[in-house]
C-alpha positions as protocol buffer text, in pm:
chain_id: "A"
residue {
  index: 1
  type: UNK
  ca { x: 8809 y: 10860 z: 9379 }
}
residue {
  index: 2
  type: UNK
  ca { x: 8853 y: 10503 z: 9351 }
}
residue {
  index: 3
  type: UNK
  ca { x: 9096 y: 10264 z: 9643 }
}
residue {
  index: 4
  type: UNK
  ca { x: 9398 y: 10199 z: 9504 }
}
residue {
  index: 5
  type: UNK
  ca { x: 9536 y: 9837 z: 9571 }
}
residue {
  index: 6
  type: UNK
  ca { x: 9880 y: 9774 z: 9749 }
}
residue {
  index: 7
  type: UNK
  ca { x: 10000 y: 9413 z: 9618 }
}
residue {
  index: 8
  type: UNK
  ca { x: 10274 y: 9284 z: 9775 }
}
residue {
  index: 9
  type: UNK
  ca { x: 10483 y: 8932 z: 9592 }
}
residue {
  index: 10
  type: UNK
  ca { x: 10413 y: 8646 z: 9759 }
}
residue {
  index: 11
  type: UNK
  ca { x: 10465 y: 8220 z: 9740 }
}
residue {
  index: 12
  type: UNK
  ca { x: 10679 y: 8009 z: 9963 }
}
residue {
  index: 13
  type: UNK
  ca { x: 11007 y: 8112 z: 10112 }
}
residue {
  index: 14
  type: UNK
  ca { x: 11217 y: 7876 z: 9865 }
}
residue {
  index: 15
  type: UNK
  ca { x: 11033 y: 8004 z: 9585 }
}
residue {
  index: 16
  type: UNK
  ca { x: 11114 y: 8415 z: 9679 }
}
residue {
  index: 17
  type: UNK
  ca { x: 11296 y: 8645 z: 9446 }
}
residue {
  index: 18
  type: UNK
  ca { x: 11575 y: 8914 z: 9557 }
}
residue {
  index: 19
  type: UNK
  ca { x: 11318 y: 9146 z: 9638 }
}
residue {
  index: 20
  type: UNK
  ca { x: 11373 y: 9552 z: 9522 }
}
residue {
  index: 21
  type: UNK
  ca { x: 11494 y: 9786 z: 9743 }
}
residue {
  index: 22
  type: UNK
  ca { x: 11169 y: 9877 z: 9951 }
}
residue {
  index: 23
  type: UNK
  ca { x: 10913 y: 9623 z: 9797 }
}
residue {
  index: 24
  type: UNK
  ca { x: 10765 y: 9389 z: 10017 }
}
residue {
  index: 25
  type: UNK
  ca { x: 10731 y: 9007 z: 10002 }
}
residue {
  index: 26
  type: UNK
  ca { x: 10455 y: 8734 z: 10208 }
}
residue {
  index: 27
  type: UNK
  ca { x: 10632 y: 8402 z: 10264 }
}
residue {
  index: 28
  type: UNK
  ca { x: 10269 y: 8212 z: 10283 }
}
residue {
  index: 29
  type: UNK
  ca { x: 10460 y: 7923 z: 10427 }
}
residue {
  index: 30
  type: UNK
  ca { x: 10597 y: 8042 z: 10725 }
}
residue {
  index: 31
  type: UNK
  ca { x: 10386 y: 8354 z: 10751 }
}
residue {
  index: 32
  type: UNK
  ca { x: 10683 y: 8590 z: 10764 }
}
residue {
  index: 33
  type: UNK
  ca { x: 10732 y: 8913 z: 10583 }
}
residue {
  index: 34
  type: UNK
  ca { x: 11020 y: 9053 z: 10419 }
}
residue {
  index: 35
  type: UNK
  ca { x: 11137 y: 9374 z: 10261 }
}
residue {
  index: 36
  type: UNK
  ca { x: 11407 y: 9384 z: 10002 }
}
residue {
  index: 37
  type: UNK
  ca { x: 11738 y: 9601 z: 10003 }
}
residue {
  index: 38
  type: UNK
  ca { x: 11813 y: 9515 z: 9639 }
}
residue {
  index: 39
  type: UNK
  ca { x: 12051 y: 9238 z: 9748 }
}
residue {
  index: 40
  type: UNK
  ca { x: 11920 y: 9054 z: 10017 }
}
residue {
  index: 41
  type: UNK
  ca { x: 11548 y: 8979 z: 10178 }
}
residue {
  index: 42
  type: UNK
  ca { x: 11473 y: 9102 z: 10509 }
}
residue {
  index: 43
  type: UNK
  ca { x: 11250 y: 8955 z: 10779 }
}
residue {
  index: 44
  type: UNK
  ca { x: 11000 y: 9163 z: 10911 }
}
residue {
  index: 45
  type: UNK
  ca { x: 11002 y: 8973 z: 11265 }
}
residue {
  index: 46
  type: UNK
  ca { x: 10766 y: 8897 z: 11500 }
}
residue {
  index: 47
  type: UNK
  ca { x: 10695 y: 9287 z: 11609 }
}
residue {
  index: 48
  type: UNK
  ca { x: 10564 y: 9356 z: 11280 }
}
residue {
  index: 49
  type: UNK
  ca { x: 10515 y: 9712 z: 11286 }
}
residue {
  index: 50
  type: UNK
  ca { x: 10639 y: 10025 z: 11523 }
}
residue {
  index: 51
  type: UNK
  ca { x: 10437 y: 10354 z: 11503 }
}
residue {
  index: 52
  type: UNK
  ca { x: 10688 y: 10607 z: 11631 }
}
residue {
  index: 53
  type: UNK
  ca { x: 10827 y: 10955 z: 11642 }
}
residue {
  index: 54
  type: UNK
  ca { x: 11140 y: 10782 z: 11789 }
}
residue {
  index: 55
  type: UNK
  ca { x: 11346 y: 10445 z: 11593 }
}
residue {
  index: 56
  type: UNK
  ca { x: 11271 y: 10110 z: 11778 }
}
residue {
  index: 57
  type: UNK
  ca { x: 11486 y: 10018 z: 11990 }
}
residue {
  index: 58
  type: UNK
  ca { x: 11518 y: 9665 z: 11768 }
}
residue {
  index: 59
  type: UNK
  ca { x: 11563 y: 9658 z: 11390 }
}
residue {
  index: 60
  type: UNK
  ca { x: 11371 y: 9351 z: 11280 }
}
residue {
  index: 61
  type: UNK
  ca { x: 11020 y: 9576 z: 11245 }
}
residue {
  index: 62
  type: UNK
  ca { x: 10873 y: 9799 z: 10935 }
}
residue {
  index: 63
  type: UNK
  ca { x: 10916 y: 10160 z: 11156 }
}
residue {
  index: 64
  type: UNK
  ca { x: 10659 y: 10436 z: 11082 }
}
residue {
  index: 65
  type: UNK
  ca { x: 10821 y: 10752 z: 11176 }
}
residue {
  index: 66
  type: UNK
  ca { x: 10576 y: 10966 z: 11242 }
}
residue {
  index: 67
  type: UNK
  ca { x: 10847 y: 11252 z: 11302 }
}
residue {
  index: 68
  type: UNK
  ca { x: 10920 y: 11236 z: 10908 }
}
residue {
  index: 69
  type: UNK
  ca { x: 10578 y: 11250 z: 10783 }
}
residue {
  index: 70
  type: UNK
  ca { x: 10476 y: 10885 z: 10822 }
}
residue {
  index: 71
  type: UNK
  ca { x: 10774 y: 10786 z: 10615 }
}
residue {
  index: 72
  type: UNK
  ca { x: 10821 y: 10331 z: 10670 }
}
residue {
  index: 73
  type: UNK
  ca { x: 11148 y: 10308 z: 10700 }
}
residue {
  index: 74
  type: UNK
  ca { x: 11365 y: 9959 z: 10731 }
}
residue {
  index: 75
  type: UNK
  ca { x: 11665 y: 9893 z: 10904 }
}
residue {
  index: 76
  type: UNK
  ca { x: 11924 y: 9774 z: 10657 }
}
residue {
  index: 77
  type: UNK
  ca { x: 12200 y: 9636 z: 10926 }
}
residue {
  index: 78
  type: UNK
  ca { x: 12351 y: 9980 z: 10971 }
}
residue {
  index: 79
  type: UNK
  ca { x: 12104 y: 10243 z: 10949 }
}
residue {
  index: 80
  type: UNK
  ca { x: 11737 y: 10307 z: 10915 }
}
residue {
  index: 81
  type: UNK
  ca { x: 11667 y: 10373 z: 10548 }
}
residue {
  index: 82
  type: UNK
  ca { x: 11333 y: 10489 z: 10355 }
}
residue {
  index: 83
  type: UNK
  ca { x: 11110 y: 10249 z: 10215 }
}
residue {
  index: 84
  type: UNK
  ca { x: 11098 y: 10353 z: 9831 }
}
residue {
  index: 85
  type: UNK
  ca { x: 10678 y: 10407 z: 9791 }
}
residue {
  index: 86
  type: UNK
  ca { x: 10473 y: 10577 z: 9548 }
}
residue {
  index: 87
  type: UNK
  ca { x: 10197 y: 10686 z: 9707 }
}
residue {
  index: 88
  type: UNK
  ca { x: 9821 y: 10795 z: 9476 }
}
């Protein structure tokens, strides 16, 4: 079985697209990461990435809820909502 490769857009912050609900965008200028709702760009802040069976008790992190399978989930303002992924 060969890796697969997970590419993820990327180019300066001024330059960024409305990124698709779930896909992931690299700001190389600031070094920031972002997902996309379908409307807006999302900073990933500073915490990066939570491992949990439990939400974070902040919303500006990619959570990986290990309760639901591994499942990223993002928070979208309101609620935590599934990262869209196709996984092979």
């Amino acid at each position: 079985m060969m890796a697969r490769k997970l590419q993820i857009k990327r180019g300066l912050k001024k330059d960024m697209p409305t990124l698709a609900e779930g896909e992931l965008g690299f700001a190389i200028d600031e070094k920031s990461v972002y997902i996309g709702t379908g409307t807006e760009n999302i900073p990933v802040g500073q915490g990066g990435v939570i491992v949990s069976a439990t939400n974070p008790p902040y919303n500006n992190v990619l959570w990986i809820d290990t309760a639901s399978g591994g499942v990223a989930k993002y928070h979208d303002g309101t609620t935590w909502v599934n990262v869209a992924a196709t996984w092979g």
